[in-house]
C-alpha positions in Angstrom: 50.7 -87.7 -58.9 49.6 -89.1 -62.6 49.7 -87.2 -65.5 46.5 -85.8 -66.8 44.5 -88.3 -69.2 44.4 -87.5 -73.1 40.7 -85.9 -73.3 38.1 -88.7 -74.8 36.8 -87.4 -78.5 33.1 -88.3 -78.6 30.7 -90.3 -80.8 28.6 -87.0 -81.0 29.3 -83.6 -81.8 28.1 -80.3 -79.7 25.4 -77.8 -81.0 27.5 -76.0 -83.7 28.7 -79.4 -85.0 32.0 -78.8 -83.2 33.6 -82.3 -81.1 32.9 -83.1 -77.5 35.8 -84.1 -75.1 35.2 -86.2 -71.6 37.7 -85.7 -69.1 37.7 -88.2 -66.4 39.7 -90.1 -64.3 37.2 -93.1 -64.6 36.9 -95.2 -67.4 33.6 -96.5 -66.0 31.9 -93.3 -65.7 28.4 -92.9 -66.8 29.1 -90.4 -70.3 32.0 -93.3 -70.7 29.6 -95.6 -70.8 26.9 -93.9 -72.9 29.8 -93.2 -75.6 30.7 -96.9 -75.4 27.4 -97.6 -76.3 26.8 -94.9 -78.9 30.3 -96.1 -80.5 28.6 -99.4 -80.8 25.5 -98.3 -82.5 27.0 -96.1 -84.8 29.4 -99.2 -86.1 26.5 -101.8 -86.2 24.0 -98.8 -88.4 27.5 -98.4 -90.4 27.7 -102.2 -90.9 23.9 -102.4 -91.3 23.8 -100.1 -94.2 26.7 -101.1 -96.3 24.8 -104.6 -96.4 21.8 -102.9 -97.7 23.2 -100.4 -100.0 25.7 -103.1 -101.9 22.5 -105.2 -102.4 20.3 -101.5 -103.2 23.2 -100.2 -105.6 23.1 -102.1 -109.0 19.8 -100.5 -111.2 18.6 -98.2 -108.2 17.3 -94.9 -109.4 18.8 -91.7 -109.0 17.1 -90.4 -106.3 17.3 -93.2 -104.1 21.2 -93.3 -104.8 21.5 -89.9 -103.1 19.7 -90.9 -100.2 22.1 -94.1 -99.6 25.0 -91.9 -100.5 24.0 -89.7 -97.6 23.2 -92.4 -95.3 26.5 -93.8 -96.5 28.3 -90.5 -95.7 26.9 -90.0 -92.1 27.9 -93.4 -91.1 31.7 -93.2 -92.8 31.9 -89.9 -90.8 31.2 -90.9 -87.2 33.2 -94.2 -88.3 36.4 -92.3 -88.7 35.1 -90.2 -85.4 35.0 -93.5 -83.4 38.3 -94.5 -84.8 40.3 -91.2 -84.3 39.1 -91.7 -80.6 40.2 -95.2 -80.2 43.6 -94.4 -81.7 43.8 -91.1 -79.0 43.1 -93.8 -76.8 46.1 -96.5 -77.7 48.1 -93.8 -78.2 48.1 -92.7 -74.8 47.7 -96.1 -73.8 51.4 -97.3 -75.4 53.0 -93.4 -74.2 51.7 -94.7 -70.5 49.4 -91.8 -69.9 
């Protein structure tokens, strides 16, 4: 018998804003695969913006600043979510579980 998998964090959170977990034995399971993909979105839009706010940025007025900086925000936090659930993800890789 295996020991249980480390529960997958999500690219998305629940209802309330709290974070989904996938449990699974298989890594090619549909939701894995959705998450994958959403992962890969949420990086590219990340990557997308920083290129258009670094050109936007110098002489943009004040109002459009707080848009970017929100923009910018939203894709820094699912960044770090992504991130934190790759790292889960090595770390139970490299503890064998």
């Amino acid at each position: 018998m295996t020991a249980p998998r480390e529960p997958r964090l999500l690219p998305w959170s629940g209802p309330e804003g709290k974070p989904c977990y996938l449990v699974t034995d298989d890594d090619g399971g549909p939701v894995s695969r959705l998450a994958d993909t959403t992962e890969v979105t949420q990086l590219g839009m990340g990557a997308e913006l920083l290129a258009h706010a670094r050109e936007l940025l110098p002489g943009t007025p004040p109002g459009e600043l707080r848009y970017v900086a929100e923009r910018l925000a939203e894709c820094l936090a699912n960044a770090l979510r992504v991130a934190e659930s790759r790292g889960r993800r090595l770390e139970a890789v490299d503890s064998g579980g």
